[in-house]
TORKOL-4160 file (C-alpha; in steps of 0.2 Angstrom, whole numbers, padded with zeros to 4 digits, m for minus):
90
<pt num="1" X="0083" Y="m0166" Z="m0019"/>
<pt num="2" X="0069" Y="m0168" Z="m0005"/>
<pt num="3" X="0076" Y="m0158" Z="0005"/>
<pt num="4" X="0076" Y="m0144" Z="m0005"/>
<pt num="5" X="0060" Y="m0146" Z="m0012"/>
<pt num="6" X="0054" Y="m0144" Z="0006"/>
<pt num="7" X="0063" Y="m0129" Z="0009"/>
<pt num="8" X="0057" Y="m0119" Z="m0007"/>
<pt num="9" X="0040" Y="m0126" Z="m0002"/>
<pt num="10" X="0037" Y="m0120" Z="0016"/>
<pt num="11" X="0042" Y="m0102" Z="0013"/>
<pt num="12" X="0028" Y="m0102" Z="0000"/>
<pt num="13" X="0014" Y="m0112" Z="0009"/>
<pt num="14" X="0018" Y="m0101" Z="0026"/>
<pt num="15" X="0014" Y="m0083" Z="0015"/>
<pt num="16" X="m0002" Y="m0090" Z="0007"/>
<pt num="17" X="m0008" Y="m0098" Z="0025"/>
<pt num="18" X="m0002" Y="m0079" Z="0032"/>
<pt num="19" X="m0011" Y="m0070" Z="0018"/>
<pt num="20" X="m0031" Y="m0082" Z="0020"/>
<pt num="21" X="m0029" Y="m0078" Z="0039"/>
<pt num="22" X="m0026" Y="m0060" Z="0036"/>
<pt num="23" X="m0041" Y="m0061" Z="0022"/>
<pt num="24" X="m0053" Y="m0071" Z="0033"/>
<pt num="25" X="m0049" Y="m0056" Z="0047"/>
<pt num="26" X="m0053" Y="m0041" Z="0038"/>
<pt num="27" X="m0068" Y="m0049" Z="0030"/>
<pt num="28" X="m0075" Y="m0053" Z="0049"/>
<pt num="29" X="m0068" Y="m0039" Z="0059"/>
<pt num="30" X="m0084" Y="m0025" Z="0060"/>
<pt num="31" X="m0074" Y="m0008" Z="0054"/>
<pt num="32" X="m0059" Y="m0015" Z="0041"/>
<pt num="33" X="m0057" Y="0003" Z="0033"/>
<pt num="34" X="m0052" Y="0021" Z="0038"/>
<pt num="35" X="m0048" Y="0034" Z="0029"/>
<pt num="36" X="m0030" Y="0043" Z="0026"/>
<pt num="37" X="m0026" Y="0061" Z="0021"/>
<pt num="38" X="m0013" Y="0061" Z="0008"/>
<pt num="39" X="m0005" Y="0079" Z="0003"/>
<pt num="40" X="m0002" Y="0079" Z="m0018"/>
<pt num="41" X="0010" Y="0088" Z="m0026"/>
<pt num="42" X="0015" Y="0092" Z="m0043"/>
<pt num="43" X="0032" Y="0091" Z="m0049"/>
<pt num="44" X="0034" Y="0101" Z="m0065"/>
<pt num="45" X="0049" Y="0100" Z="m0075"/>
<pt num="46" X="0054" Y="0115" Z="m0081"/>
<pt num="47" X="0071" Y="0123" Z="m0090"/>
<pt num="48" X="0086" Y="0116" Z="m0087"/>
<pt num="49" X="0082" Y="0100" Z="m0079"/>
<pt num="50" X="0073" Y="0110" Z="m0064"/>
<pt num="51" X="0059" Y="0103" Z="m0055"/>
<pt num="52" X="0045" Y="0115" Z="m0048"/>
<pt num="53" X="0034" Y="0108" Z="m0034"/>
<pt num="54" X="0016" Y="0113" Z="m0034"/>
<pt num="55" X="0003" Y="0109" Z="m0020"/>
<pt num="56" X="m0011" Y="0100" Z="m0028"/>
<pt num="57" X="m0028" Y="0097" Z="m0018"/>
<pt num="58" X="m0026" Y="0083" Z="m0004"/>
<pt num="59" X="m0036" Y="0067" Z="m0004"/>
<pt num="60" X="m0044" Y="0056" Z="0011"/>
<pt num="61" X="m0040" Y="0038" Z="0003"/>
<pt num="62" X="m0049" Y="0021" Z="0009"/>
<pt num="63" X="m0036" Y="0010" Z="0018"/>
<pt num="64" X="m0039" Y="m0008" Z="0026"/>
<pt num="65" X="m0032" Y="m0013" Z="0042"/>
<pt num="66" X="m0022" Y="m0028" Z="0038"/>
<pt num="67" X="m0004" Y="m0034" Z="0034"/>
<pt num="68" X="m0007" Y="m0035" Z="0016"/>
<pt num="69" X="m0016" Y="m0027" Z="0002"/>
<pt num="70" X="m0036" Y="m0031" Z="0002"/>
<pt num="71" X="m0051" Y="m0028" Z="m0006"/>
<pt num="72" X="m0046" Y="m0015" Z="m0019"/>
<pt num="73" X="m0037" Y="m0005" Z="m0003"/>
<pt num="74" X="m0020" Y="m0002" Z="0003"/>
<pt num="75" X="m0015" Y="m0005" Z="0020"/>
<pt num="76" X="m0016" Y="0008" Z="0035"/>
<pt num="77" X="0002" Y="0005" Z="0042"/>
<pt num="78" X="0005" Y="0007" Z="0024"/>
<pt num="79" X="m0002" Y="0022" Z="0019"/>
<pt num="80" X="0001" Y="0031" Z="0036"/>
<pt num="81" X="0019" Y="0032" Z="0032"/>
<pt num="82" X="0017" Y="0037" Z="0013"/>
<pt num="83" X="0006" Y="0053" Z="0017"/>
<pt num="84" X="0014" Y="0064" Z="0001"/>
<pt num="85" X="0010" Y="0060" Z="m0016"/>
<pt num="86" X="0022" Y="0067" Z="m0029"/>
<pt num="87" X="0015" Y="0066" Z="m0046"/>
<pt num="88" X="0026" Y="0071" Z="m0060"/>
<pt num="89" X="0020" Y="0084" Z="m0075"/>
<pt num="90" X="0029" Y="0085" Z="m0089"/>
């Protein structure tokens, strides 16, 4: 029982040691942010179960570099591989 205790517990303790470092480097590192340009569009459902795709105006979104998500942000190796943005109308 011990045993298992440690091993359910190790996972756990090395993600919240990973995530304070990763917090405690983005809050000392001089330029944390950039900024992304992420291409929206809208998918409009229309007769027949057809979906239109209408380009919609892009955005620049605020991104941190880190591993996980901080300070209201996403992070850059994150949202440099999600560049479109389909939002769905109807």
């Amino acid at each position: 029982m011990r045993i298992l205790r440690k091993a359910l517990l190790a996972p756990i303790a090395f993600v919240i040691t990973l995530y304070a470092f990763d917090y405690l480097y983005a809050r000392i590192r001089h330029a944390p942010f950039a900024n992304v340009h992420i291409d929206q569009y809208y998918a409009v459902t229309e007769k027949f179960n057809m979906i239109a795709y209408e380009r919609g105006t892009p955005v620049n979104e605020r991104c941190v570099y880190s591993l996980f998500p901080h300070f209201g942000s996403s992070p850059c190796w994150y949202l440099t591989r999600h560049t479109l943005r389909y939002i769905k109308v109807g």
